[in-house]
N, CA, C and O atoms as a Tinker XYZ file with bonds, in Angstrom:
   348  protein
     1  N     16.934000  -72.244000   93.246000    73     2
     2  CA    16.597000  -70.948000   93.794000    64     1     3
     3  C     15.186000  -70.941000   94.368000    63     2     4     5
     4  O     14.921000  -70.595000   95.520000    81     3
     5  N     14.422000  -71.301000   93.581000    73     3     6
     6  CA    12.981000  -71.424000   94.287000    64     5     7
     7  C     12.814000  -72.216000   95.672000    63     6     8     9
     8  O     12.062000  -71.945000   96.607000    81     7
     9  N     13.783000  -73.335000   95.532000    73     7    10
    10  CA    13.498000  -73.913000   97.316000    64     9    11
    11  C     14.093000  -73.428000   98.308000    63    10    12    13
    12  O     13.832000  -73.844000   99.437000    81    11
    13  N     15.013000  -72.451000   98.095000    73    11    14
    14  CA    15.715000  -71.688000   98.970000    64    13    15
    15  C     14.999000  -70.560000   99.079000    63    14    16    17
    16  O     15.100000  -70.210000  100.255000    81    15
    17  N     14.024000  -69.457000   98.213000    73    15    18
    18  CA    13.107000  -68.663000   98.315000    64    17    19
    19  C     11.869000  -69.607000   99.176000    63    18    20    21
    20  O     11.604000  -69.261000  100.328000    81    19
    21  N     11.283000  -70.566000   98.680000    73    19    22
    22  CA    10.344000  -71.062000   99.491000    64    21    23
    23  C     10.947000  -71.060000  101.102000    63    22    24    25
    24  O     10.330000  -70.706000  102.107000    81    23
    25  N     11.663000  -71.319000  101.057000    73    23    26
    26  CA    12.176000  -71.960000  102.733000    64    25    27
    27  C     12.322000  -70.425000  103.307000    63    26    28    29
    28  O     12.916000  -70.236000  104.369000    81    27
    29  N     11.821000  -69.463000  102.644000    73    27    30
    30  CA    11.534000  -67.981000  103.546000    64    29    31
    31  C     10.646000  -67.665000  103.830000    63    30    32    33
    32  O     10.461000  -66.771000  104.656000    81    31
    33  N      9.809000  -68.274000  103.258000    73    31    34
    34  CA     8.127000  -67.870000  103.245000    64    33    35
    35  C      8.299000  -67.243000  104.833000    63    34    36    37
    36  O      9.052000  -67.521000  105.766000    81    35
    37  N      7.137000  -66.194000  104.627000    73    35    38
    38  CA     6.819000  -65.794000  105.938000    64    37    39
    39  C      8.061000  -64.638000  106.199000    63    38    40    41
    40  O      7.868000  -64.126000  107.302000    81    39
    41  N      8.946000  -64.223000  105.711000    73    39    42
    42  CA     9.967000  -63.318000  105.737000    64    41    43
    43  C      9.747000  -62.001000  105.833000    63    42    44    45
    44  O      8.960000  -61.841000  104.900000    81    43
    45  N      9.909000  -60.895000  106.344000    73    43    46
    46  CA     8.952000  -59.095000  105.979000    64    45    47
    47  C      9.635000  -58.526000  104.606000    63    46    48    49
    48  O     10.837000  -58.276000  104.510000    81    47
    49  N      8.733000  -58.372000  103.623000    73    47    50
    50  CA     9.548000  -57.517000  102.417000    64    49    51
    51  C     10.137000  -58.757000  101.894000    63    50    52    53
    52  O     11.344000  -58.524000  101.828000    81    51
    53  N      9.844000  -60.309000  101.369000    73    51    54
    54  CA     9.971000  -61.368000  100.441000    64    53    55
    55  C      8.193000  -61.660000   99.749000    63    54    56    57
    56  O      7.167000  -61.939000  100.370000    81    55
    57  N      8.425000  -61.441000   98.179000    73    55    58
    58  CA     7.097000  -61.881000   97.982000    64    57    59
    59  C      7.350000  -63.257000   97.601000    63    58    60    61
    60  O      8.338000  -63.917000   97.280000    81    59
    61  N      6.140000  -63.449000   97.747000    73    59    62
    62  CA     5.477000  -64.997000   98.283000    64    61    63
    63  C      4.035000  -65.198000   98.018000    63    62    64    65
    64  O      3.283000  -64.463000   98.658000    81    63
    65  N      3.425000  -66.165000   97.086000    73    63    66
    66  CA     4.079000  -67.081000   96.781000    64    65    67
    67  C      4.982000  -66.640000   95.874000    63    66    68    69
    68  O      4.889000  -65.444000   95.598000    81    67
    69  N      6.200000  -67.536000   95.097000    73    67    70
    70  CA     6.828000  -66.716000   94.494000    64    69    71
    71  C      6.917000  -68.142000   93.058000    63    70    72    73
    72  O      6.661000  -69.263000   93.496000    81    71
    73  N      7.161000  -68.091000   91.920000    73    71    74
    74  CA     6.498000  -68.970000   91.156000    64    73    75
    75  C      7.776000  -68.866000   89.705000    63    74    76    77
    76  O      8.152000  -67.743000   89.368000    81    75
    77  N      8.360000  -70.187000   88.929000    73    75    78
    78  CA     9.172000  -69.892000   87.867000    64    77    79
    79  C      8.584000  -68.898000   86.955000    63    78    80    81
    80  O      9.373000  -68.088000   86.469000    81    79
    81  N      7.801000  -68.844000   86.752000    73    79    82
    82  CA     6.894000  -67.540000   85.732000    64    81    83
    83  C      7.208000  -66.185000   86.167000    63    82    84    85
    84  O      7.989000  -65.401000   85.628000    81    83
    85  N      6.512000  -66.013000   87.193000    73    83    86
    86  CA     7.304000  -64.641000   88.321000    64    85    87
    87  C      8.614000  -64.543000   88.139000    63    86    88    89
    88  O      9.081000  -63.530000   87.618000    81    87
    89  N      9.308000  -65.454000   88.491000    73    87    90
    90  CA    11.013000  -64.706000   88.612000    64    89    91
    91  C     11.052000  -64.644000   86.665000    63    90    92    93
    92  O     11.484000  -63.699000   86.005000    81    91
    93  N     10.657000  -65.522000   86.295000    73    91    94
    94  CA    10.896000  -65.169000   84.736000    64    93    95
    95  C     10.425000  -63.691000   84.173000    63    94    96    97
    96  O     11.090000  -63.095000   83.326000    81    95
    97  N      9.458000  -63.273000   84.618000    73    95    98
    98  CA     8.620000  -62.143000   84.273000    64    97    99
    99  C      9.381000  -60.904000   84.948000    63    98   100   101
   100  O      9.685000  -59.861000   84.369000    81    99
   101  N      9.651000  -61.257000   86.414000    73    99   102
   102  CA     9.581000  -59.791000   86.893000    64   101   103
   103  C     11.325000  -59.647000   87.069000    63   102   104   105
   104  O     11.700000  -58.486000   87.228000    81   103
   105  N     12.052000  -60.359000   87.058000    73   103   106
   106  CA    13.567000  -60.497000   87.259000    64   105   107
   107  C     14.113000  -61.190000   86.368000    63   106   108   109
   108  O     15.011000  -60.464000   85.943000    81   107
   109  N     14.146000  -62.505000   85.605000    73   107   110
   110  CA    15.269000  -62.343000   84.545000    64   109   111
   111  C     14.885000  -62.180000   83.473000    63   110   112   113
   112  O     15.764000  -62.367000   82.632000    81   111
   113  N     13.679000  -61.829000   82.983000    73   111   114
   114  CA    13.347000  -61.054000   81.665000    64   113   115
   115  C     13.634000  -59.396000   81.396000    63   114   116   117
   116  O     13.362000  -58.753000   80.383000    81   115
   117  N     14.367000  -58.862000   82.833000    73   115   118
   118  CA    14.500000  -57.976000   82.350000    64   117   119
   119  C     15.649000  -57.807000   81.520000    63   118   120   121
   120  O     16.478000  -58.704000   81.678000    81   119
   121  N     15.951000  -56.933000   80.684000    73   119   122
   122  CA    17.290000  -56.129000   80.298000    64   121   123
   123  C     18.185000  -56.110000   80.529000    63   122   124   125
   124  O     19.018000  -56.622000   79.782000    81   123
   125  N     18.552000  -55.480000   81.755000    73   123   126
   126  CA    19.429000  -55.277000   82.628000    64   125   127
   127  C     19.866000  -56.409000   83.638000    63   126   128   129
   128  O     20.854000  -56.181000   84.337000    81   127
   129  N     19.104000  -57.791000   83.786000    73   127   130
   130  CA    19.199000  -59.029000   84.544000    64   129   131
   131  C     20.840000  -59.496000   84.083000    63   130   132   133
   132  O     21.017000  -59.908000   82.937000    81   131
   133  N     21.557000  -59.437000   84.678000    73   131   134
   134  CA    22.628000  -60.087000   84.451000    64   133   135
   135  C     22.989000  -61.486000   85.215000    63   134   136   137
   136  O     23.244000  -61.656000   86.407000    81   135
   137  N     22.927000  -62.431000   84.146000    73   135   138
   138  CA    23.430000  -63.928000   84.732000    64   137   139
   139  C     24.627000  -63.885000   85.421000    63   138   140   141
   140  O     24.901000  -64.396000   86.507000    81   139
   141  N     25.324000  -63.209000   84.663000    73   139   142
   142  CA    27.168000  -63.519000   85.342000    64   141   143
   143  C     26.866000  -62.761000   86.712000    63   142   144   145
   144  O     27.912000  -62.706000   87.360000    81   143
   145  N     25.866000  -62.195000   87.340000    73   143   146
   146  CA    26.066000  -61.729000   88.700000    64   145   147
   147  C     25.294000  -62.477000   89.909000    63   146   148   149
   148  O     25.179000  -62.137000   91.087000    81   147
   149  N     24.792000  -63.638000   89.203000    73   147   150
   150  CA    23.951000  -64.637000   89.779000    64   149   151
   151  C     24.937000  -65.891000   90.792000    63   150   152   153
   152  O     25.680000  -66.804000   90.433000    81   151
   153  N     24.711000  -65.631000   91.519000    73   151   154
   154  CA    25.981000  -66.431000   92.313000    64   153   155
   155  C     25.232000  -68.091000   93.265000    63   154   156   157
   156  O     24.269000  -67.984000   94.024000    81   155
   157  N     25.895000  -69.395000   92.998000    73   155   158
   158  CA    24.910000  -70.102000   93.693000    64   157   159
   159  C     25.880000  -70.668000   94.962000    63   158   160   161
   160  O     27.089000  -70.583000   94.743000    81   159
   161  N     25.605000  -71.050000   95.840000    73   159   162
   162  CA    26.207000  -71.752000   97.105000    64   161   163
   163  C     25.434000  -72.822000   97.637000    63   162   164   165
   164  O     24.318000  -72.691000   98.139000    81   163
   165  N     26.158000  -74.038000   97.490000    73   163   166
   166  CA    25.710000  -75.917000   97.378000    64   165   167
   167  C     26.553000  -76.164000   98.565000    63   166   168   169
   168  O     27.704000  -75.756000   98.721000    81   167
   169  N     25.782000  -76.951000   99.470000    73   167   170
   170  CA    26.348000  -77.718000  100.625000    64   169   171
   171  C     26.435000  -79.127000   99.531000    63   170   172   173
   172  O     25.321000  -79.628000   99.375000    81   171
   173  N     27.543000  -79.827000   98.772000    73   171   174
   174  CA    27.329000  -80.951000   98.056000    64   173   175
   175  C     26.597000  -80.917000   96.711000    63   174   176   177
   176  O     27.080000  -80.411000   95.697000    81   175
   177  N     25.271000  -81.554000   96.792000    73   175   178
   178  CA    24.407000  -81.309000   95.880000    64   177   179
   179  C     23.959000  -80.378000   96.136000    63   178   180   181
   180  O     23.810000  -79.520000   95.266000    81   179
   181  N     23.573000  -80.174000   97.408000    73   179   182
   182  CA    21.844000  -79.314000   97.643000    64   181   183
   183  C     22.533000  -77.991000   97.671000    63   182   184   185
   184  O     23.544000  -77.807000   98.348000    81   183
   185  N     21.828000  -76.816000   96.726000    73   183   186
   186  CA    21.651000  -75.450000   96.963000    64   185   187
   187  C     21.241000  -75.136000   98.173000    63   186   188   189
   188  O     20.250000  -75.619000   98.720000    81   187
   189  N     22.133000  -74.152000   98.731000    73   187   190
   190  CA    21.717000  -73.758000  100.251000    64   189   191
   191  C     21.944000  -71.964000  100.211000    63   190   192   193
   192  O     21.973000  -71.323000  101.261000    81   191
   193  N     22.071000  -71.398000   99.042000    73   191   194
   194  CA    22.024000  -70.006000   99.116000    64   193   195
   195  C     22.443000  -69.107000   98.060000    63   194   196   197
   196  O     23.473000  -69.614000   97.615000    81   195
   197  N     22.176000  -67.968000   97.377000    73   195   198
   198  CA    22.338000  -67.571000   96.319000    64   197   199
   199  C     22.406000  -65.805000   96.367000    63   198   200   201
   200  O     21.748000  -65.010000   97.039000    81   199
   201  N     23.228000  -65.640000   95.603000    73   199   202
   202  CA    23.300000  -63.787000   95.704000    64   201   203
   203  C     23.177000  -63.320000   94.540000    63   202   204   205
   204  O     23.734000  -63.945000   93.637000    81   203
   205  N     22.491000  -62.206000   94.238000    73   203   206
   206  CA    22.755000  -61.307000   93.011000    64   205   207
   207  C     23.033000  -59.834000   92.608000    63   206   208   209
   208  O     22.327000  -58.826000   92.653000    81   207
   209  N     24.175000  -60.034000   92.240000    73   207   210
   210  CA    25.015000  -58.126000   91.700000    64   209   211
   211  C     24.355000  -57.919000   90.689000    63   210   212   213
   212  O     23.737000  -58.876000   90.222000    81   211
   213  N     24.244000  -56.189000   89.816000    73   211   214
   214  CA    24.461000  -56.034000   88.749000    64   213   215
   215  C     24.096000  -54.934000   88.850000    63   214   216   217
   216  O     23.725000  -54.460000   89.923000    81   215
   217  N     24.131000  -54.158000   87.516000    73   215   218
   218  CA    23.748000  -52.838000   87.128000    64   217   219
   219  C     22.187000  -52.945000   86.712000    63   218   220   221
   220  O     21.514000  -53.969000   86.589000    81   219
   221  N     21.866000  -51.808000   86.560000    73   219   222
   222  CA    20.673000  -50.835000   86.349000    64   221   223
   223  C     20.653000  -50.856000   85.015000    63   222   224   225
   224  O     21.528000  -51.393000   84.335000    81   223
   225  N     19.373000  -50.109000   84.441000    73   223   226
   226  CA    18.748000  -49.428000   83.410000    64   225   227
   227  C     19.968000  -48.329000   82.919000    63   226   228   229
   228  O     20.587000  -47.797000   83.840000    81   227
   229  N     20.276000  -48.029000   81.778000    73   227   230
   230  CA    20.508000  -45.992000   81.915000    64   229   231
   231  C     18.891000  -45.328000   82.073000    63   230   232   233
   232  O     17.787000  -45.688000   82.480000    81   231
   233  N     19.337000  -44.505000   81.660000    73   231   234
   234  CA    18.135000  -43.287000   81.729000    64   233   235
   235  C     16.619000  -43.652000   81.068000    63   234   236   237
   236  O     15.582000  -43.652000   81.732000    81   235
   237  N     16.696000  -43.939000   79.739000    73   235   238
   238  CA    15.875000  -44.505000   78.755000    64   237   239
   239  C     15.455000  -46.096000   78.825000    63   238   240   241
   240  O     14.746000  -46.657000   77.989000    81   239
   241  N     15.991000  -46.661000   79.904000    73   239   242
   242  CA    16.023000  -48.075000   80.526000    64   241   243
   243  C     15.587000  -48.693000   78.676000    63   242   244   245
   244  O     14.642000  -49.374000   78.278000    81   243
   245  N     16.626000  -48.144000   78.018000    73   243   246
   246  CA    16.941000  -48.905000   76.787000    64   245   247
   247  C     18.340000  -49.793000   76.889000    63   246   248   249
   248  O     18.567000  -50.665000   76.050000    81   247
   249  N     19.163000  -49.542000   77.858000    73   247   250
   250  CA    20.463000  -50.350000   77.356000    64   249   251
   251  C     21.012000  -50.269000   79.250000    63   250   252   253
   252  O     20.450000  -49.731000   80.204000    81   251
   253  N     22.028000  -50.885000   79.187000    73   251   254
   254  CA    22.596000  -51.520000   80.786000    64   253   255
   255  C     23.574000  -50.234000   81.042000    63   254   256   257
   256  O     24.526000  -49.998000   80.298000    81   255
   257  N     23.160000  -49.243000   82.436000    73   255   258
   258  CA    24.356000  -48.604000   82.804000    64   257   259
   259  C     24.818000  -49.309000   83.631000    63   258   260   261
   260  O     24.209000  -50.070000   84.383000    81   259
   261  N     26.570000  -49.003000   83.523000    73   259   262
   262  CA    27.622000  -49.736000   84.396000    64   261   263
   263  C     27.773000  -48.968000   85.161000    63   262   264   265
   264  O     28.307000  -49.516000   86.126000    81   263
   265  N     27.536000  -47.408000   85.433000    73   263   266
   266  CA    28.012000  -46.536000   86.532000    64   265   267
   267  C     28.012000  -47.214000   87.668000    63   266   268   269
   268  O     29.041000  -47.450000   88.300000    81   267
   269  N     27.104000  -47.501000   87.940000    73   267   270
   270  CA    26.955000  -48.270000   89.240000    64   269   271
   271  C     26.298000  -49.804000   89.165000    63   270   272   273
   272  O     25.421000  -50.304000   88.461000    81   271
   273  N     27.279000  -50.379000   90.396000    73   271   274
   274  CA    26.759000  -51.604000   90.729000    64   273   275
   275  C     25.795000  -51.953000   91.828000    63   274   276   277
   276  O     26.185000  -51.400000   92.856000    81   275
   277  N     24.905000  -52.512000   91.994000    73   275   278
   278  CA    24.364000  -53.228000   93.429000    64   277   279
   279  C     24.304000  -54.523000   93.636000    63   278   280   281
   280  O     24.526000  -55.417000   92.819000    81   279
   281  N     23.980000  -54.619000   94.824000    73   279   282
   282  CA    23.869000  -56.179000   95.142000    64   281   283
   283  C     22.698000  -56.012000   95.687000    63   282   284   285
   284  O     22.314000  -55.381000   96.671000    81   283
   285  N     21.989000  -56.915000   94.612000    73   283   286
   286  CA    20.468000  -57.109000   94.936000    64   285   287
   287  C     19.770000  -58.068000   95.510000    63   286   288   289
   288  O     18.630000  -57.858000   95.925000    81   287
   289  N     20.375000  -59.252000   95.606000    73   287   290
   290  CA    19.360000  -60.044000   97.099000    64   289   291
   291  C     20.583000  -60.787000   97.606000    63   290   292   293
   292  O     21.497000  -60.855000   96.785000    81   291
   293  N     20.836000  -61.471000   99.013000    73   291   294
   294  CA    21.266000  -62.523000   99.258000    64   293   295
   295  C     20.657000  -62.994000  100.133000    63   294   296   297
   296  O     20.457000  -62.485000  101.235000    81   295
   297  N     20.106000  -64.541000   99.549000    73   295   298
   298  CA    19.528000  -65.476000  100.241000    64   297   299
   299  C     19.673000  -66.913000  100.578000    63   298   300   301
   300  O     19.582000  -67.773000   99.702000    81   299
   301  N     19.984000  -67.311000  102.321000    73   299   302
   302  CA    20.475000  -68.329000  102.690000    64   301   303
   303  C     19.439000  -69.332000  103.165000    63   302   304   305
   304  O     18.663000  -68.811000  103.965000    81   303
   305  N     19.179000  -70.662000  102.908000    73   303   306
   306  CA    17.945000  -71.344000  103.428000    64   305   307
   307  C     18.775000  -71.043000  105.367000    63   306   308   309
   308  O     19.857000  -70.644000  105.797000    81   307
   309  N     17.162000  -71.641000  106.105000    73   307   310
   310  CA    17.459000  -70.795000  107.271000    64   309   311
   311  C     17.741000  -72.217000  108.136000    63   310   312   313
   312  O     17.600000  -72.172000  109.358000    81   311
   313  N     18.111000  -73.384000  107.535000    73   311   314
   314  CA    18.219000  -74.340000  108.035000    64   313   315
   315  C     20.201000  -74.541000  107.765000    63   314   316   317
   316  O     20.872000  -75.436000  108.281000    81   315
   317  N     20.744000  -73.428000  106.834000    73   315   318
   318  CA    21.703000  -73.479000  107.054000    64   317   319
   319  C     22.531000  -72.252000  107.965000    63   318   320   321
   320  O     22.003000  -71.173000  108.235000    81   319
   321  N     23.949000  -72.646000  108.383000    73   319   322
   322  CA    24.616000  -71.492000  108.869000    64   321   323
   323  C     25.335000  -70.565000  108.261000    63   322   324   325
   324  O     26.528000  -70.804000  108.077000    81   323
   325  N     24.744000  -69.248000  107.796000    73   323   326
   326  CA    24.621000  -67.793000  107.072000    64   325   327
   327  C     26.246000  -67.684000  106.952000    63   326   328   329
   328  O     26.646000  -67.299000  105.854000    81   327
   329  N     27.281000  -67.987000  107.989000    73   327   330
   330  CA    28.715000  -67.720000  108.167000    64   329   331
   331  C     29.389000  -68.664000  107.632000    63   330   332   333
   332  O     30.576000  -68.452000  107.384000    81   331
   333  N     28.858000  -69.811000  107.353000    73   331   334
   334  CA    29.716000  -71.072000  106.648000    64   333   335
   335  C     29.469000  -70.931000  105.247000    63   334   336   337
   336  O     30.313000  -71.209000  104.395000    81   335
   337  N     27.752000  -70.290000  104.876000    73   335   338
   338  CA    27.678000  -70.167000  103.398000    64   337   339
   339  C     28.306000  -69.175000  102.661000    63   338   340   341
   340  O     28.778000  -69.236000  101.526000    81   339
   341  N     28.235000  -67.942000  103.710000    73   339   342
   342  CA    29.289000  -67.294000  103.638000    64   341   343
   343  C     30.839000  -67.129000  103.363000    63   342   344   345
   344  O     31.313000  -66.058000  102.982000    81   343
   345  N     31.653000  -68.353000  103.600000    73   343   346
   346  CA    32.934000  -68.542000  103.535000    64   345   347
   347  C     32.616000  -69.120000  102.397000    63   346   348
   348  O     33.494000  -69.610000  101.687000    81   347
């Protein structure tokens, strides 16, 4: 995930630098971070793009509401084609 975030650098609205500590801290330490919505896409070996669903906080952002779902990033390195990673 990180070399496919790196390979955006320079993107509007991607922070950057972006660092394993950071995504540990600000995205999968949270609560509500759900793995099972973590999706990866490999040309072979190499990771070439990754998406992530899931729910929210409830109210008291003590426990996971399911009311609703989102899809919260999808990101394709830009050296691949967005419609093939896609399929």
């Amino acid at each position: 995930m990180m070399a496919i975030w790196q390979s955006r650098a320079g993107q509007s609205g991607l922070a950057q630098p972006i660092s394993v500590e950071l995504l540990e801290q600000r995205v999968f330490g949270k609560i509500y971070f759900d793995y099972a919505g973590l999706f990866l896409a490999f040309d072979g070996d190499r990771p070439v793009g990754f998406a992530h669903a899931g729910f929210g906080p409830n109210q008291k952002h003590g426990h996971l509401s399911t009311e609703a779902g989102v899809v919260c990033m999808v990101m394709v390195r830009p050296d691949c084609p967005e419609d093939q990673v896609a399929a």
